[in-house]
N, C-alpha and C positions, 0 to 999 in steps of 0.2 A: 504494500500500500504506500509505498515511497514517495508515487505521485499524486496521493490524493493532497490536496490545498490544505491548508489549516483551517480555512474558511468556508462550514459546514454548516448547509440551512436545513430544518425541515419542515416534517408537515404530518400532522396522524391526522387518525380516521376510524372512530370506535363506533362500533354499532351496538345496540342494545342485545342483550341478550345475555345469557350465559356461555358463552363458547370459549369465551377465556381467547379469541382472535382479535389482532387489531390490525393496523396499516401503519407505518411509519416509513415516509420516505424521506430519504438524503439528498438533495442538491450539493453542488459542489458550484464555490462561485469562485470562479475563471478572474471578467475581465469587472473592473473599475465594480465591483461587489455587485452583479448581477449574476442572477444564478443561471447555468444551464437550462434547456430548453427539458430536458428528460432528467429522471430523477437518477443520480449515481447509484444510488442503491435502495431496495424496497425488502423492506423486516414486514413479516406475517402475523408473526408473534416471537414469547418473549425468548425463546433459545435463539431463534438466528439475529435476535435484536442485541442477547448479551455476544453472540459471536463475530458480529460486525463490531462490536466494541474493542473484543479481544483482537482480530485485525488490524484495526486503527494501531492500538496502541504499540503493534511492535513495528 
């Protein structure tokens, strides 16, 4: 993940219910802090949300 920006937007999207799912997407902003057009990356729920975490950070 070396070239992801340090300059990380996002965006959730919980729906009712009990399903324990959500949406959380990552932009990644490029130029003069406007984000990309599509999202760098899209979390489901909460294992791939803490494994994109664990990614980043190394």
């Amino acid at each position: 993940m070396s070239d992801l920006n340090k300059t990380i937007l996002f965006s959730t999207d919980v729906t009712d219910g009990n399903d324990q799912e959500f949406v959380v997407e990552f932009y990644q902003c490029l130029i003069d802090d406007l984000p990309e057009k599509f999202p760098y990356k899209i979390t489901k729920n909460f294992d791939e949300l803490i494994d994109f975490f664990e990614e980043i950070e190394s």
